[in-house]
C-alpha positions as CSV (number, residue, x, y, z in Angstrom):
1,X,0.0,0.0,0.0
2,X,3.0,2.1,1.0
3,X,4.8,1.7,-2.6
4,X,1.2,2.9,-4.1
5,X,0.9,5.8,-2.3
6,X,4.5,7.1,-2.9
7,X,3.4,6.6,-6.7
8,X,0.8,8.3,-6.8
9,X,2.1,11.1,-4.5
10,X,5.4,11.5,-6.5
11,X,4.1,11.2,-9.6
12,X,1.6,14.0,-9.0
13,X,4.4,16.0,-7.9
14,X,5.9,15.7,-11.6
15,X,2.7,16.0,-13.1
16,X,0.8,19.0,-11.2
17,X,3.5,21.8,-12.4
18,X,2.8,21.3,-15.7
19,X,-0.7,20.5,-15.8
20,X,-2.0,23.3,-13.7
21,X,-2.3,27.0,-14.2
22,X,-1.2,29.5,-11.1
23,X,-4.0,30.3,-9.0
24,X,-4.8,31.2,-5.6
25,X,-3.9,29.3,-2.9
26,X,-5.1,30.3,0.7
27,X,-1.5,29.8,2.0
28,X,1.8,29.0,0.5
29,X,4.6,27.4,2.5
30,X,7.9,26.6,0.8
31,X,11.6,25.8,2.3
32,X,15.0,27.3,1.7
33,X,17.7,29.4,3.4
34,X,16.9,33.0,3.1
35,X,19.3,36.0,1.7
36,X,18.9,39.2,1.1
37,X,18.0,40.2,-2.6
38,X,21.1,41.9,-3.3
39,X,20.5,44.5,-5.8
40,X,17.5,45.9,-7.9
41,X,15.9,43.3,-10.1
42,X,12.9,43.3,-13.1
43,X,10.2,42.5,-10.5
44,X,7.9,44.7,-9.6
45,X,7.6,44.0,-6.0
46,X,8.1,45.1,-2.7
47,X,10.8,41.9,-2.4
48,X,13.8,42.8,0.6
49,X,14.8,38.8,0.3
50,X,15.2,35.2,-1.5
51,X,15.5,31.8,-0.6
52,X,18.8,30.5,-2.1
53,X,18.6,28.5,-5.4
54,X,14.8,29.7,-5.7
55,X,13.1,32.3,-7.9
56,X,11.0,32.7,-4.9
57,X,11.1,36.4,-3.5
58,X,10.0,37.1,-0.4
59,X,8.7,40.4,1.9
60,X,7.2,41.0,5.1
61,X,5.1,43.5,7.4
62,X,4.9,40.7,10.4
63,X,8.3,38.8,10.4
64,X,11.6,40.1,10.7
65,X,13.7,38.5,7.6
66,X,16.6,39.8,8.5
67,X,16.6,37.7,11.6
68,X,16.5,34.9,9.7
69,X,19.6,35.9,7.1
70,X,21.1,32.3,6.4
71,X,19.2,30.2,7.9
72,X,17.1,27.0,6.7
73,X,13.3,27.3,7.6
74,X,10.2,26.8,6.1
75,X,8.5,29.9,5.5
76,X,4.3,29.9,5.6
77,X,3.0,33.4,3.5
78,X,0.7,34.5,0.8
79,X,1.8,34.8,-3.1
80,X,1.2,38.2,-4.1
81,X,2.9,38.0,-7.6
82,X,2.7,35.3,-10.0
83,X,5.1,36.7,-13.4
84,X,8.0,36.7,-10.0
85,X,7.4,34.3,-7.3
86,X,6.5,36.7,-4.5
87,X,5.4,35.6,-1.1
88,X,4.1,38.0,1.5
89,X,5.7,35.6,5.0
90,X,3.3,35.8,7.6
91,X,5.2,33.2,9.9
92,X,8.6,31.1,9.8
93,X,8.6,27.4,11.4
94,X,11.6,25.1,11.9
95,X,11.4,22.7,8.0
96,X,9.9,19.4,8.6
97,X,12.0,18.0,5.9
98,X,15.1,19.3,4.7
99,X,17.6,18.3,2.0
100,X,21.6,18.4,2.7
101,X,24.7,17.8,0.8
102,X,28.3,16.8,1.1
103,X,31.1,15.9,-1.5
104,X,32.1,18.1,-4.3
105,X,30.0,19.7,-7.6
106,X,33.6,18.7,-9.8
107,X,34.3,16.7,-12.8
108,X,35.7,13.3,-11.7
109,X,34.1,13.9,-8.3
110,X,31.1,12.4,-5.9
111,X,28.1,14.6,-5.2
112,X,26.0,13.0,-2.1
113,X,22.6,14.2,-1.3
114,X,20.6,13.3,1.8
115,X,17.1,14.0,2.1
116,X,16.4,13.7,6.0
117,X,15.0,13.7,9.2
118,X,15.0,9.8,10.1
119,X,12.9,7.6,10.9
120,X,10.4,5.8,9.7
121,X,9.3,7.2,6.4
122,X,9.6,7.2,2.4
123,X,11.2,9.8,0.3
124,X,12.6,10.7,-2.8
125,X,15.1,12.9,-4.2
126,X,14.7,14.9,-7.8
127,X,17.4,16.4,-9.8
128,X,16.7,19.5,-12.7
129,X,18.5,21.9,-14.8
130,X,16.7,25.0,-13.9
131,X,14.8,26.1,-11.1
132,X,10.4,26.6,-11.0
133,X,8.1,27.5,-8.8
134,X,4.7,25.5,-7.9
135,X,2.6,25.9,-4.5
136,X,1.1,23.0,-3.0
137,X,-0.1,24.8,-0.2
138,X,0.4,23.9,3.7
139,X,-1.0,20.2,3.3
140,X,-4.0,21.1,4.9
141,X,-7.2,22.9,3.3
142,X,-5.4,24.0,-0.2
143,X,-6.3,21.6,-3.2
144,X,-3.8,19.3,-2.5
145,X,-4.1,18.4,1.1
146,X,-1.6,15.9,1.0
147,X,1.2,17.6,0.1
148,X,2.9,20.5,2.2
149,X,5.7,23.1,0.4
150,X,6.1,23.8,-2.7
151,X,7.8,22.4,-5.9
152,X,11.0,24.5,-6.7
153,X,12.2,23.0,-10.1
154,X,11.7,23.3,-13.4
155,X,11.8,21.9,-16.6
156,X,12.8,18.3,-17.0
157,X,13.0,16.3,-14.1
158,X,14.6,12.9,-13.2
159,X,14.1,10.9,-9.4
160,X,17.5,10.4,-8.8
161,X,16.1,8.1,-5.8
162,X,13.2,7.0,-4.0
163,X,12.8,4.1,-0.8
164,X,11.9,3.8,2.5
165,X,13.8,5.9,5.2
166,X,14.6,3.8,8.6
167,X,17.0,4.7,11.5
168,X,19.1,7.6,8.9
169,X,18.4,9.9,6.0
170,X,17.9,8.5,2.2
171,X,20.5,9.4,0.4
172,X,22.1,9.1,-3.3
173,X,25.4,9.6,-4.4
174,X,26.3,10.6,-7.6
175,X,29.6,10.3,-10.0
176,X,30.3,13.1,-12.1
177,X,32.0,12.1,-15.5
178,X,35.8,13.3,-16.4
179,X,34.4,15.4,-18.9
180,X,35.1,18.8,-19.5
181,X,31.6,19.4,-21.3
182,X,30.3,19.1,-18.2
183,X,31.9,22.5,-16.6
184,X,29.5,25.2,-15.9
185,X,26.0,22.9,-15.9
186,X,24.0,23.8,-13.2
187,X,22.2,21.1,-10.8
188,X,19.0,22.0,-8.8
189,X,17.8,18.9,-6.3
190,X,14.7,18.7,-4.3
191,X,13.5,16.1,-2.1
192,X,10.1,14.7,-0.3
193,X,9.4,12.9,2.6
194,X,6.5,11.2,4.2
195,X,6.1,9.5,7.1
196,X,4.6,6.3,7.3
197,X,2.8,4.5,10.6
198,X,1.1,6.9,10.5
199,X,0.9,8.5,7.0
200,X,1.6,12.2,7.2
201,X,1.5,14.9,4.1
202,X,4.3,14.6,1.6
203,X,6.7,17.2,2.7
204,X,8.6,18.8,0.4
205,X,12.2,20.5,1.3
206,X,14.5,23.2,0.3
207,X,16.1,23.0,-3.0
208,X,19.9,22.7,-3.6
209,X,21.6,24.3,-6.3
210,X,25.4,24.1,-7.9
211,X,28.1,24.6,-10.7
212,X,29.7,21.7,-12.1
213,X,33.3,23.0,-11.6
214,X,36.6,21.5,-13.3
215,X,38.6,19.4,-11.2
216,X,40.6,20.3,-8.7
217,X,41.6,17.6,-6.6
218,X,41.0,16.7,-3.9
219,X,37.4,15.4,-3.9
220,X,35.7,16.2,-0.1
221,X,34.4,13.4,1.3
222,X,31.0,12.2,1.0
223,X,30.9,10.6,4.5
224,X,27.7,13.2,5.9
C-alpha cells in the first residue's frame, strides 16, 4: 500500500507543475535558506529577500527577515505575484524535511545528497536543470491536502532516488564524468518525505543548487 501511495504522490508531484495554471492558494509554504536580494531586479515588487537557489522572492510586514539571514526554515505566506514568485511571509517554522549535501559539484568527483529527518518514512530525491516555482499549499485545506511546500524545479526532471527511510536519512550519491563538457552545468535537487505509521503529508524540502566546476583535486568526502 505504501509503494502505491508514494506513486501516486510522487508522480503528482511531476505532473501537477505542468498541468495546472497559477491560482490562488489560501497559503503557500515553501523551504530554503533566506538572503537578502542583493541588488534591484525586473520585478515589480516590494521583495527585501530570496531563498537561495529559488526564484521565490519574499517580503514581510509581520516577520523580521533579517533575523532569519542564512538560515534553513520553512517559510508559511501568501503569493502576491505570479510573473515573479513573491510571497508576503506571515510566519517562519523550523522545516519538517530538509535536503543536505556533502562531496564536491567537480568533474571526476562524488556529489552525495541526503534528504532527512530519520525515521520511519519514504522519500525521494529529484534532480533538474533550472529552477520553477509550484505551491502546494500547507498540506491542509489547499487543493492538494496531501502535500505541504512547494515544488521548486523546473523543466525536465529525473528521481534520482526513491525508498523507504529507517534509523538515517535517504541518500544518493552521484559520479560526475571526467568530462570537461560538463563545466559550468547547473544542478538543482529537491526532495520529499512522508512519514509512514502513521501517514503524514508529503513534505517537500529546500532545493539545492550548484556549478559543475573542473577538477581540482582533492574530492571532499561524501561521508555526511
Amino acid at each position: 500500500m505504501f509503494h502505491r501511495l508514494r506513486q501516486a504522490a510522487f508522480g503528482l508531484l511531476l505532473a501537477a507543475p505542468l498541468a495546472a495554471q497559477p491560482g490562488p492558494i489560501n497559503s503557500v509554504c515553501v523551504t530554503g535558506v533566506i538572503q537578502p536580494t542583493g541588488g534591484p531586479s525586473i520585478c515589480l515588487d516590494n521583495a527585501t529577500h530570496r531563498l537561495e537557489c529559488t526564484q521565490v522572492r519574499l517580503f514581510s510586514n509581520v516577520v523580521d527577515l533579517d533575523a532569519f539571514v542564512g538560515q534553513l526554515v520553512e517559510i508559511v505566506g501568501v503569493q502576491v505575484s505570479f510573473s515573479c514568485p513573491t510571497i508576503h511571509v506571515v510566519q517562519i517554522n523550523l522545516p519538517n524535511a530538509v535536503l543536505e549535501s556533502c562531496g564536491t559539484a567537480s568533474t571526476c568527483c562524488n556529489l552525495k545528497v541526503k534528504v532527512c529527518p530519520g525515521g520511519l518514512g519514504q522519500g525521494a530525491i529529484f534532480l533538474a536543470f533550472q529552477p520553477g516555482f509550484f505551491p502546494f499549499g500547507c498540506g491542509d485545506f489547499s487543493p492538494f491536502p496531501f502535500i505541504r511546500g512547494s515544488w521548486l524545479l523546473g523543466g525536465d526532471v529525473v528521481q534520482v532516488w526513491s525508498g523507504t527511510i529507517a534509523a538515517g536519512c535517504g541518500e544518493v550519491t552521484l559520479s560526475i564524468p571526467c568530462a570537461n563538457d560538463l563545466v559550468g552545468l547547473e544542478l538543482f535537487f529537491q526532495g520529499a518525505r512522508q512519514d509512514i505509521g502513521p501517514v503524514g503529508p508529503v513534505v517537500l524540502t529546500n532545493a539545492l543548487c550548484f556549478q559543475i566546476a573542473p577538477f581540482l583535486p582533492p574530492c571532499a568526502p561524501t561521508n555526511c
